[in-house]
N, C-alpha and C positions, 0 to 999 in steps of 0.2 A: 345208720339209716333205717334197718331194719327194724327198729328199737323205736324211733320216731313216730315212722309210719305205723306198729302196730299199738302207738297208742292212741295216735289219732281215729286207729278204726273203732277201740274201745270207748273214747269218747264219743264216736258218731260227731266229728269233727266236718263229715262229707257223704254226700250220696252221689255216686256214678248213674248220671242218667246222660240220654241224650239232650243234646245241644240244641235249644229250639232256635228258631227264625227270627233275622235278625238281632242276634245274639251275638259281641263280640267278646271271648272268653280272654282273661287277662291269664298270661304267662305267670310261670312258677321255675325257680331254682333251688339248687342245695346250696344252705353257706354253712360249710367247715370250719370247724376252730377247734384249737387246744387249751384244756381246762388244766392248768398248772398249781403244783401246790406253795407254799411258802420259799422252798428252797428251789420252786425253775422247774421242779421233774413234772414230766407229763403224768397225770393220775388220770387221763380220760380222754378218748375221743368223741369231742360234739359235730351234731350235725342237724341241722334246723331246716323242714322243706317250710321256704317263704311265698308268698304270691307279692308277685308284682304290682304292688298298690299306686307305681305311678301313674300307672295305665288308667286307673280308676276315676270316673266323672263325679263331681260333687250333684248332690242331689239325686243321682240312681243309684249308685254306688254306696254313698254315704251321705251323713248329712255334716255331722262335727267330729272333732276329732279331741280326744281329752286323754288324759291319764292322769285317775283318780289317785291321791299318796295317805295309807294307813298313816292314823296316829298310831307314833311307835309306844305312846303312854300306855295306850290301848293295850296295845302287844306285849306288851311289857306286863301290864294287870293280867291277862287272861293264864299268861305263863306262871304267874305266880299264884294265880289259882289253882292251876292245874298242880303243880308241885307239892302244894300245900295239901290239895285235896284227894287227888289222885298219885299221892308220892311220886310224880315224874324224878326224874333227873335227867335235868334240861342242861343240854351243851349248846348247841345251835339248831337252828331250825329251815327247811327247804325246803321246798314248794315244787316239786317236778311239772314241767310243762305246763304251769300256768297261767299260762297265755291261752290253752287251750280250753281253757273256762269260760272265756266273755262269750255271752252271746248274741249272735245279728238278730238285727230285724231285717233287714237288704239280703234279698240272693245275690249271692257272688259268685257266677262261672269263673272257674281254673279249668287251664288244661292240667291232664293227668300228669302228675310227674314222669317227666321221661326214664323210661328203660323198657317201655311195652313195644315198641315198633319194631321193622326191620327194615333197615337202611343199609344201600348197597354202591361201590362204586366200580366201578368199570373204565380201565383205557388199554389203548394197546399203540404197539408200534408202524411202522411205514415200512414191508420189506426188507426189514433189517439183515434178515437173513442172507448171504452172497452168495451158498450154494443152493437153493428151491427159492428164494424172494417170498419165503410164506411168514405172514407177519408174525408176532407174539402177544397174548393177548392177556390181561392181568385183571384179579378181581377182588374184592374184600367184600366182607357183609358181615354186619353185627345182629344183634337183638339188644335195639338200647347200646350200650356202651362196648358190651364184650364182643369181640369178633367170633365167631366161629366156622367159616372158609375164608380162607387166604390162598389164591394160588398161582400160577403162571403157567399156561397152554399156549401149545401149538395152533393156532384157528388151522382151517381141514379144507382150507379154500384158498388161494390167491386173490387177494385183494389188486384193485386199479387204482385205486384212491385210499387218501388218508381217511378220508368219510368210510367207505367200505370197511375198512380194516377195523374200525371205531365201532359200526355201528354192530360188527359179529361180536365183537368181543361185548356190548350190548346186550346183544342177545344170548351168551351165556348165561352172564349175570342175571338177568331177566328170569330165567328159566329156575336157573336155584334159585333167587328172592321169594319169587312166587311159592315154591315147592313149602319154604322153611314158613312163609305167611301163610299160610292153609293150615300148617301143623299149629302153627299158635292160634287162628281160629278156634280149632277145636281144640287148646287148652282151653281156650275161652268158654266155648260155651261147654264145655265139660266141669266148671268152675273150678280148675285146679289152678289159674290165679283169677283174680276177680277184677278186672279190666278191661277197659271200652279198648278193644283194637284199634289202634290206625293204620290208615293206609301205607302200606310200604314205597317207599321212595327210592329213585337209583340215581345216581349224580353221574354225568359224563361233561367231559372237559371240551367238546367239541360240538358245536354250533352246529354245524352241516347234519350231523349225525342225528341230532332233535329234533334237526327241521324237516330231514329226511322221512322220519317216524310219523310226523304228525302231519305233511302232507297228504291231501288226497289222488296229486296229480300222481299218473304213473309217469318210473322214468326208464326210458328204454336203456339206460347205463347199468341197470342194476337188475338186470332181469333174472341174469344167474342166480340172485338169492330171493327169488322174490316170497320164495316158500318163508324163510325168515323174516322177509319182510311183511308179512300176512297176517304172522303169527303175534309178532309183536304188534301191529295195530289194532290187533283182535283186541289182546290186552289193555291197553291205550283207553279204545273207546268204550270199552267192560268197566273201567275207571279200577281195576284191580292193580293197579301201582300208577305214581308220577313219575316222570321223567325230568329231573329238573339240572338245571346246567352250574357246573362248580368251575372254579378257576383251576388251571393248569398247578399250579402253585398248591394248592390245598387239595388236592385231588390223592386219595391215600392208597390207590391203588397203581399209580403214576412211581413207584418203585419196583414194580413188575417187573417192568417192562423195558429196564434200562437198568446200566450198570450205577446203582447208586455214588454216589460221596459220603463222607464221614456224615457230614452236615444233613444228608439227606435221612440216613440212617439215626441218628440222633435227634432230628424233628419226626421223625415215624412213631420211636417210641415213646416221645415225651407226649406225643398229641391221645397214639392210641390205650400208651400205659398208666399217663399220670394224671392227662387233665380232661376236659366234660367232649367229645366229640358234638356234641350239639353247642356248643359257647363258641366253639376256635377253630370249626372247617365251615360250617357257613353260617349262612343268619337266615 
């Protein structure tokens, strides 16, 4: 991947600018393969960032679409030139990344290949506890794909509600996403990587808890935190992170928080270790 991407910067393959008006930017992924030799053995890992051209309207986008095919007589003469003239010794011949030659006349908006964000999830439980009823409360957050906190606490409060219990453990999360999005800011603009930030996003499994947040009405049920509740709408309306809602199911920090199963533990790591956390936890 790394390989990829630093030769698309060499070709000036793209320039990172802001996103103007009205502008809908068409999505981009990695597709992986294995480059095998005669006898099956892997001799290479490939990896191609593509843009999603189905997304793309005729006539803004593009206009025709063709793929011109060398005569190989051509090919064939020029090599024999070169042999003849320039003593080559010619075995086979490759073209690295040549696809990265043609050139548009259409601007085409991509989003950045994903790995620059930080994306956060948060749930917790209902008074599990039998001797305090003080809930537990679970968190994950990446950069891009890698996590770097994972963990399970004590919340420092008695919860009333499932909503309450939810929305503290929320605002943990909240609190470190923010922290580690500031530090990537200023790699940014310190150009130690060279990437348009996104907004960090934090996924929670429960409905109440969102509606809670983004609410303007006060509710007198939750007055006890209303200092956290302040704080996170401060946030909210600052537009310095989304709050967006994930299913119970796909929620990766929903292992916290409860005594897993086999099944549970074997979907954790296949999701977090092997495959794209933006493809296969939400859309």
């Amino acid at each position: 991947m790394k390989e990829e991407l630093n030769v698309m910067q060499e070709r000036k393959v793209w320039r990172l600018v802001d996103l103007p008006p009205n502008i809908d930017p068409i999505g981009c992924r990695w597709v992986c393969a294995l480059k095998k030799n005669e006898t099956g053995e892997v001799v290479r890992y490939k990896a191609r960032l593509v843009g999603q051209g189905f997304k793309q309207i005729k006539g803004i986008s593009y206009d025709d679409t063709f793929s011109p095919v060398v005569n190989f007589s051509l090919i064939r003469f020029f090599f024999a030139v070169l042999v003849v003239g320039q003593n080559w010794v010619h075995i086979q011949c490759d073209i690295k990344c040549a696809y990265l030659y043609a050139p548009l006349k259409e601007d085409v908006f991509m989003k950045q290949p994903p790995g620059f964000e930080v994306k956060a999830f948060s749930d917790s439980d209902f008074a599990a506890c039998r001797d305090d009823r003080v809930s537990m409360g679970g968190q994950i957050i990446f950069i891009g794909q890698a996590p770097i906190v994972w963990r399970t606490f004590k919340e420092k409060c008695i919860s009333l509600s499932t909503m309450e219990a939810e929305f503290i453990a929320l605002t943990e999360a909240a609190k470190e996403m923010t922290w580690f999005d500031r530090i990537l800011g200023e790699c940014c603009d310190r150009k130690i990587v060279e990437v348009i930030k996104e907004k960090p996003t934090l996924y929670v499994d429960n409905l109440a808890a969102i509606d809670f947040v983004k609410s303007p009405v006060e509710n007198h049920r939750a007055r006890h935190i209303d200092v956290k509740l302040f704080f996170i709408r401060d946030l909210v309306y600052k537009e310095l992170f989304e709050l967006k809602y994930v299913k119970s199911k796909d929620n990766l920090s929903d292992i916290f928080t409860k005594a897993p199963t086999k099944h549970d533990l074997e979907k954790f790591v296949d999701v977090v270790f092997k495959k794209n956390v933006n493809d296969t936890v939400y859309s």
